[in-house]
TIVEXDO-162284 format. One record per atom (N, C-alpha, C): x, y, z; chain; residue in three letters; atom name. Coordinates in pm, whole numbers, plus 50000, padded with zeros to 5 digits. Layout:
# TIVEXDO-162284
REC  u  v  w  c  r  a
REC  X  Y  Z  A  Ala  CA
...
END
This chain:
# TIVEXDO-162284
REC  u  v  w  c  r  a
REC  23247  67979  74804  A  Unk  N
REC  23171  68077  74730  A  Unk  CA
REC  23263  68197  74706  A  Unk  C
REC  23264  68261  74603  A  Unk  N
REC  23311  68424  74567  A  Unk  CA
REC  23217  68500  74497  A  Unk  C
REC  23261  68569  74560  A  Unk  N
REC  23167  68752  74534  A  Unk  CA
REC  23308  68797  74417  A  Unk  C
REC  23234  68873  74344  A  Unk  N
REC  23324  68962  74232  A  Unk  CA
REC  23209  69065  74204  A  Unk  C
REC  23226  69189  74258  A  Unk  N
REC  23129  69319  74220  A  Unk  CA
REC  23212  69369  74098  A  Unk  C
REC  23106  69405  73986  A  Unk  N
REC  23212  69480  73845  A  Unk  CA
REC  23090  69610  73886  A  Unk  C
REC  23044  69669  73993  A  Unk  N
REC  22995  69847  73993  A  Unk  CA
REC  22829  69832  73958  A  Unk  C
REC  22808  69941  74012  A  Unk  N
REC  22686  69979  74022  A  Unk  CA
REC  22576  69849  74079  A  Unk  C
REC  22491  69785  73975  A  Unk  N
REC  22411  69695  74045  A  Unk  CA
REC  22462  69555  74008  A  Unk  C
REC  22587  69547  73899  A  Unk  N
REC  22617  69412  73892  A  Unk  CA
REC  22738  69316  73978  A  Unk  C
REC  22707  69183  73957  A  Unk  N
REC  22830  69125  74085  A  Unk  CA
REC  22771  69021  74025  A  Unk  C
REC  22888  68880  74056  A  Unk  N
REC  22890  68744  74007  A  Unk  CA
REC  22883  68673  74157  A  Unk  C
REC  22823  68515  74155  A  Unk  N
REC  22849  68442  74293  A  Unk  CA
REC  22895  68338  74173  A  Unk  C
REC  23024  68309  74220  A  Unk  N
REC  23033  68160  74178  A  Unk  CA
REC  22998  68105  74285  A  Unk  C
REC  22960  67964  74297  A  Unk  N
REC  22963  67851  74417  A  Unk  CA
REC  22923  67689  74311  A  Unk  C
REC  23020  67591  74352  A  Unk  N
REC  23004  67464  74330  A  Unk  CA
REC  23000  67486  74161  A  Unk  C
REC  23130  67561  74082  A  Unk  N
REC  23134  67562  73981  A  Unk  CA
REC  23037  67654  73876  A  Unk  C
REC  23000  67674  73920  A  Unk  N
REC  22901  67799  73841  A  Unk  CA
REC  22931  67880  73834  A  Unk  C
REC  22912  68005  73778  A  Unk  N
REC  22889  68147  73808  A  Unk  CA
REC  22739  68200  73734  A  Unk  C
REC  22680  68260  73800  A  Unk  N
REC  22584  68340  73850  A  Unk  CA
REC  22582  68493  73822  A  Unk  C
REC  22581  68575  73690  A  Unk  N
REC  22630  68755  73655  A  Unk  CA
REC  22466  68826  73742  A  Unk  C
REC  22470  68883  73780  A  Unk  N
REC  22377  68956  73843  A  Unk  CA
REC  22306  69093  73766  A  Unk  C
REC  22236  69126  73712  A  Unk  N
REC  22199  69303  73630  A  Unk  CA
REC  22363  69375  73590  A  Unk  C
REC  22372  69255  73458  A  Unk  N
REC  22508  69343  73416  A  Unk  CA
REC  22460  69453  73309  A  Unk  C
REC  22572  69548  73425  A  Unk  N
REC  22584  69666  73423  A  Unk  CA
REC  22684  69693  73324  A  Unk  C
REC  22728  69715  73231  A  Unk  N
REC  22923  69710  73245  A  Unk  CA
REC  22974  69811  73167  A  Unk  C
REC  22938  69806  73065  A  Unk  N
REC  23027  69879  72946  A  Unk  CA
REC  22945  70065  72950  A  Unk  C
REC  22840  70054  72971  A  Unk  N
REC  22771  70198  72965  A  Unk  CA
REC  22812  70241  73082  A  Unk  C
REC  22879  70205  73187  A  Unk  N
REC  22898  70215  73353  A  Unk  CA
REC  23027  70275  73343  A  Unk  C
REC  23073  70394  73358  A  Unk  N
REC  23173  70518  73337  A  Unk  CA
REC  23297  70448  73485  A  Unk  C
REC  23230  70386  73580  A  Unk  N
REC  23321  70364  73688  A  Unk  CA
REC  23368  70203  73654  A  Unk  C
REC  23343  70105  73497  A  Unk  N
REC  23370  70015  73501  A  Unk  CA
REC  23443  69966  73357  A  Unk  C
REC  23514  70119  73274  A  Unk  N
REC  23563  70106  73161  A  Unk  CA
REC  23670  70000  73193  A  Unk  C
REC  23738  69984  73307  A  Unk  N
REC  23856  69871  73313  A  Unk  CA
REC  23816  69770  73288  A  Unk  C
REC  23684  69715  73322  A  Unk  N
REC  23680  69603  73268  A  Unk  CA
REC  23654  69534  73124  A  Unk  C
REC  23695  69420  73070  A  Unk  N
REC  23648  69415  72964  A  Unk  CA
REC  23553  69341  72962  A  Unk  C
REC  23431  69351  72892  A  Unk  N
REC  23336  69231  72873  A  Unk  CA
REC  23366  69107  72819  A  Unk  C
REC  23497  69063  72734  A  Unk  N
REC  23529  68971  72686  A  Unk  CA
REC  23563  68881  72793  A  Unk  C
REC  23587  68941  72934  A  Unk  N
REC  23648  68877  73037  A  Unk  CA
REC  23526  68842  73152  A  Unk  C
REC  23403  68860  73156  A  Unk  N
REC  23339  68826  73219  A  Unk  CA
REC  23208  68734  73169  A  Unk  C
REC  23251  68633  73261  A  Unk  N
REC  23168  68468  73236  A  Unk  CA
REC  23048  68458  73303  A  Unk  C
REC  22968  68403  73248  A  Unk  N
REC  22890  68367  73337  A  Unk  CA
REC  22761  68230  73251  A  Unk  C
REC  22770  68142  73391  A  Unk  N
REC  22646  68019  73371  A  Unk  CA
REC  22533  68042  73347  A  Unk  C
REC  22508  68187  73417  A  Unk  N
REC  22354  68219  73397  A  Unk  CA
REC  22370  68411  73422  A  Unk  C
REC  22206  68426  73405  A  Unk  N
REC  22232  68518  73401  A  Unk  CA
REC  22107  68587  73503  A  Unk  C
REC  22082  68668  73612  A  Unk  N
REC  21949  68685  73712  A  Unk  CA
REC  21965  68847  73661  A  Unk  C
REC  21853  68880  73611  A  Unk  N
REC  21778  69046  73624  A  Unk  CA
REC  21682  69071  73686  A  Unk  C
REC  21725  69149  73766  A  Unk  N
REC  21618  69138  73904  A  Unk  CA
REC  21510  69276  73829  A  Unk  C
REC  21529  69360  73735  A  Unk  N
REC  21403  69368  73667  A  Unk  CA
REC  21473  69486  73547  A  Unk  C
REC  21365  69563  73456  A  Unk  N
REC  21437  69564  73302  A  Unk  CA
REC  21447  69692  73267  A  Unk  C
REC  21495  69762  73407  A  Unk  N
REC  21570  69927  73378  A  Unk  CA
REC  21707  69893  73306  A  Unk  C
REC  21714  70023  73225  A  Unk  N
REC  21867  69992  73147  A  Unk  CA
REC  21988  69938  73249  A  Unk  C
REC  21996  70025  73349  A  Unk  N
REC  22121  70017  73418  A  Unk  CA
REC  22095  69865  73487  A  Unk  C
REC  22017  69806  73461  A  Unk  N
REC  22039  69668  73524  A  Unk  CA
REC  22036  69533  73371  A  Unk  C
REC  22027  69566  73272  A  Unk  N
REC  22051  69505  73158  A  Unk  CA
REC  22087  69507  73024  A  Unk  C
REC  22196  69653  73027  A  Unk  N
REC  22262  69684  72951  A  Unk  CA
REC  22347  69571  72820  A  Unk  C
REC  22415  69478  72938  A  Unk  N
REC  22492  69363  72849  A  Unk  CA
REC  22449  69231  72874  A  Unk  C
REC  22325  69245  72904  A  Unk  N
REC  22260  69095  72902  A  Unk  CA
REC  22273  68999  72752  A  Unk  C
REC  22254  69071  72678  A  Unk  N
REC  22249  69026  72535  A  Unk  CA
REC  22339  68961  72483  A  Unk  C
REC  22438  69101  72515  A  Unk  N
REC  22635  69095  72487  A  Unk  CA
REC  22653  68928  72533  A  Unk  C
REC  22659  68900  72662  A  Unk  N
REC  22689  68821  72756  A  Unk  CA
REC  22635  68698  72759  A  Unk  C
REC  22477  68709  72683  A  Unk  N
REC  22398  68541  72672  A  Unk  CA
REC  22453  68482  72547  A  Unk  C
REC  22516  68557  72454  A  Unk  N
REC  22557  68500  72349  A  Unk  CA
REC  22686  68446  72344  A  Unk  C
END
């Protein structure tokens, strides 16, 4: 299994080939301009519920 936190409330689990994005946070998130969204994958996607800061790039990311 791996953990990858990208800040605030989001983080990935891969395990047994998957990955798993958690309430991505990313691009509106001032402590996570390094990352790029082009670079983060994911199999699925869990929002644990539908404040901005937890589904900002859901959209970005399902497409």
């Amino acid at each position: 299994m791996k953990f990858t936190y990208y800040g605030q409330s989001c983080f990935a689990v891969e395990m047994g080939g998957k990955q798993v994005l958690f309430d991505p946070f990313i691009t509106p998130n001032e402590l996570a301009k390094h990352i790029k969204l082009d670079d983060v994958k994911a199999d699925y996607i869990f929002v644990s519920h539908g404040h901005t800061d937890h589904i900002a790039d859901c959209v970005t990311l399902a497409q």
